[in-house]
C-alpha positions as CSV (number, residue, x, y, z in Angstrom):
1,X,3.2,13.7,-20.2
2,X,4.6,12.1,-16.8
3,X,2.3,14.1,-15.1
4,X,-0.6,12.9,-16.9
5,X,0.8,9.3,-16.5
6,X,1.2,9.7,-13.0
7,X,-1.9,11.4,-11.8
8,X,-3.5,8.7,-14.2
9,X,-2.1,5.8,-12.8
10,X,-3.1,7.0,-9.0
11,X,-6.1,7.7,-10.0
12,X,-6.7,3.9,-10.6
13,X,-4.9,3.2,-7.5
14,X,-7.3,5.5,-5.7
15,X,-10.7,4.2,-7.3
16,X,-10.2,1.2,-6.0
17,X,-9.3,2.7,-1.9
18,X,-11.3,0.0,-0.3
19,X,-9.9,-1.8,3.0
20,X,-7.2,0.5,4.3
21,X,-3.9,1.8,2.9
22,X,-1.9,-1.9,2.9
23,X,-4.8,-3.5,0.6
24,X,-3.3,-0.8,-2.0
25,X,0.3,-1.9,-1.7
26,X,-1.0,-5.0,-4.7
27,X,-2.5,-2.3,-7.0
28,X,0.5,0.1,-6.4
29,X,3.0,-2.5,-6.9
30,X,0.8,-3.1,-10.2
31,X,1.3,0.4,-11.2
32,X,4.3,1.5,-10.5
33,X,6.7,-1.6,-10.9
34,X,4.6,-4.0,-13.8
35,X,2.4,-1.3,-15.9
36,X,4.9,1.5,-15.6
37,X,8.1,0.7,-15.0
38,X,8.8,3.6,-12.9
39,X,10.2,1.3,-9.8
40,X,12.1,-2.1,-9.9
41,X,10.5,-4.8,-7.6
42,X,13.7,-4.3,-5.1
43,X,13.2,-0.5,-4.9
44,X,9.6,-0.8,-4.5
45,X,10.0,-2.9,-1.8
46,X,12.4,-0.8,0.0
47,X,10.1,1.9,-0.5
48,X,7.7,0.5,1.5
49,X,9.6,-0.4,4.1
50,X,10.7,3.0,4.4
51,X,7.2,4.3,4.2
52,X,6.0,2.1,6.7
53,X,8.4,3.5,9.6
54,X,7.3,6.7,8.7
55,X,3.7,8.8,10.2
56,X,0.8,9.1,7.9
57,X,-1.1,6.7,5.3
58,X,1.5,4.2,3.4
59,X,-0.3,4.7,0.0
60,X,0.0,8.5,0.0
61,X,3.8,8.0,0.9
62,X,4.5,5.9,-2.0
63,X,2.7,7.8,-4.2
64,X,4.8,11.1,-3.2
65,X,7.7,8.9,-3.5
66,X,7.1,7.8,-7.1
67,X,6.0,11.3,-8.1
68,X,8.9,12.8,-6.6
69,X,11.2,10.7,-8.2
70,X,9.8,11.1,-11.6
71,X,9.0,14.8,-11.7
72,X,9.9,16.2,-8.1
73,X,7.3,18.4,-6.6
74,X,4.8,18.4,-9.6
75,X,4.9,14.8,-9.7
76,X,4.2,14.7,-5.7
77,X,1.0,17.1,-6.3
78,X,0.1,14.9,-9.7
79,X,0.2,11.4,-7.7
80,X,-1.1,12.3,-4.9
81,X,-4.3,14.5,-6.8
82,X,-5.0,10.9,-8.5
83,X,-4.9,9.3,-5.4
84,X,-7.6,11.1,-4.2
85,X,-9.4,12.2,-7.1
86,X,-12.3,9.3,-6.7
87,X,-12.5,8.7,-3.1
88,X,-12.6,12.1,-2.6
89,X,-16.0,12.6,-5.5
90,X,-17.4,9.9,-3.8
91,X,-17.5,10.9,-0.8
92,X,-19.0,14.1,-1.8
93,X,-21.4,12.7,-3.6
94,X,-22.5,9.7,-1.1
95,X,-22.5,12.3,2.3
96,X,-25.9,12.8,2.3
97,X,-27.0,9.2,1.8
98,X,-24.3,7.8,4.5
99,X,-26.7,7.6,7.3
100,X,-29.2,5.1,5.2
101,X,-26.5,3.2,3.6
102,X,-25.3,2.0,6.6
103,X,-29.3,0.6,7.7
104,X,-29.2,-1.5,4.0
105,X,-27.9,-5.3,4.6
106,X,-26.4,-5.6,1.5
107,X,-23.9,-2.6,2.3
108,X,-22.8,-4.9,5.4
109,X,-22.3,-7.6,2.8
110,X,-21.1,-5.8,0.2
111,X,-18.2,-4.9,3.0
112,X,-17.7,-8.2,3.9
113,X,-16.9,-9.5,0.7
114,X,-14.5,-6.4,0.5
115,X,-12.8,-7.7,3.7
116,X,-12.2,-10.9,2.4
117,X,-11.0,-9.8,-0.4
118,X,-8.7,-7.5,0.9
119,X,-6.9,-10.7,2.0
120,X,-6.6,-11.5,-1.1
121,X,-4.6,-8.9,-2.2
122,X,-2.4,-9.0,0.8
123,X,-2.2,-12.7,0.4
124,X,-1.3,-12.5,-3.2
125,X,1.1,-10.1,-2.4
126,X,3.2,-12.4,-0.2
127,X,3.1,-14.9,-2.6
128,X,3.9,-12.9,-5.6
129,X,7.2,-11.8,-3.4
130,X,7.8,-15.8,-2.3
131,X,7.5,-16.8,-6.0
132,X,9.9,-14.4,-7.1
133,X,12.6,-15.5,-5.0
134,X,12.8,-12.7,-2.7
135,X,12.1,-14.5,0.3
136,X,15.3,-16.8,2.1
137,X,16.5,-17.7,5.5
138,X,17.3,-14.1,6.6
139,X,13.5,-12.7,5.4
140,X,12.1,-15.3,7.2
141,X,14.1,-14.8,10.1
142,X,13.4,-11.6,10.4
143,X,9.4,-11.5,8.7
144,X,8.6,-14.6,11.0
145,X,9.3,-12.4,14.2
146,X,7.5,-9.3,12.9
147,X,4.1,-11.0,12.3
148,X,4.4,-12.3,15.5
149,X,5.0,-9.0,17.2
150,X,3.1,-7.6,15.5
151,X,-0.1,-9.6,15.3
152,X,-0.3,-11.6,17.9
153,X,1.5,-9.2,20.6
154,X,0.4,-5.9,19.0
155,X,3.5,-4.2,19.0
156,X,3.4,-1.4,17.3
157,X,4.5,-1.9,13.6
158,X,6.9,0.9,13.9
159,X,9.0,-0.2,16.6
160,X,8.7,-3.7,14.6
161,X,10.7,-2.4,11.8
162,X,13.3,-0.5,13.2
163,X,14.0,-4.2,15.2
164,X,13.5,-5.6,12.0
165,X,16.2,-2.9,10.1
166,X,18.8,-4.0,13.4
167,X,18.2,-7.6,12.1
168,X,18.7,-6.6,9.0
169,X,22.6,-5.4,10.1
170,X,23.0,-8.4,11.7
171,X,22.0,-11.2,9.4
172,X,23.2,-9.3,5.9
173,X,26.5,-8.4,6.5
């Protein structure tokens, strides 16, 4: 039944894979921590700064984290089969019709109102966190830095949190 419930819950994940892997961490988060109960908040944060530190798309490592942890290697190949269940049908069903989607303004507009929206969900993220309490002196002493490096001096996001996991040493000990 895990199985089901994983693959199931990815799936939704996955049906809605518009905007690049962060936009999913809101719908993830939804998933795994509020609908399911699979992960607690602070572990599902940790899990993602684990996963992004680590090569390759951060949705697809938290959902072989979460499927691992509930049902080891059949939960990795149940998650991750959700997760790419609809994207993957769509595409196959939309590759002819690419090249004259792209020529129709409202796909440009339909994107851009994906864009923005995207925002949103990283936006509503960071406030979900704040509101919860999970955000003090140290996290902004160490998040503060990292946008900056990271967006305005495009270090890369990697090398961001391994400085951010040295502050971390520093400032919660």
């Amino acid at each position: 039944m895990v199985l089901l419930q994983l693959y199931l819950a990815f799936l939704k994940v996955g049906a809605f894979a518009v905007g690049g892997a962060y936009a999913l961490i809101p719908l993830i988060e939804r998933q795994v921590v509020t609908v399911h109960g699979w992960l607690t908040h602070e572990e599902f944060l940790e899990v993602y700064g684990v996963s992004a530190g680590v090569p390759g798309a951060i949705s697809i490592k938290m959902a072989t984290y979460t499927g691992y942890k509930l049902a080891g290697v059949p939960g990795v190949i149940a998650a991750n089969l959700g997760h790419f269940t609809v994207p993957a049908l769509i595409m196959m069903l939309l590759y002819g019709m690419l090249r004259q989607l792209g020529r129709w303004p409202a796909t440009g507009a339909f994107l851009s109102g994906v864009r923005a929206g995207t925002w949103g969900l990283l936006l509503g993220l960071a406030w979900a966190l704040a509101r919860e309490g999970t955000v003090d002196a140290r996290v902004l002493a160490i998040a503060v830095p990292a946008v900056v490096l990271i967006g305005l001096f495009r270090i890369d996001p990697a090398i961001v949190l391994v400085a951010s996991g040295l502050a971390g040493l520093l400032l919660y000990r």
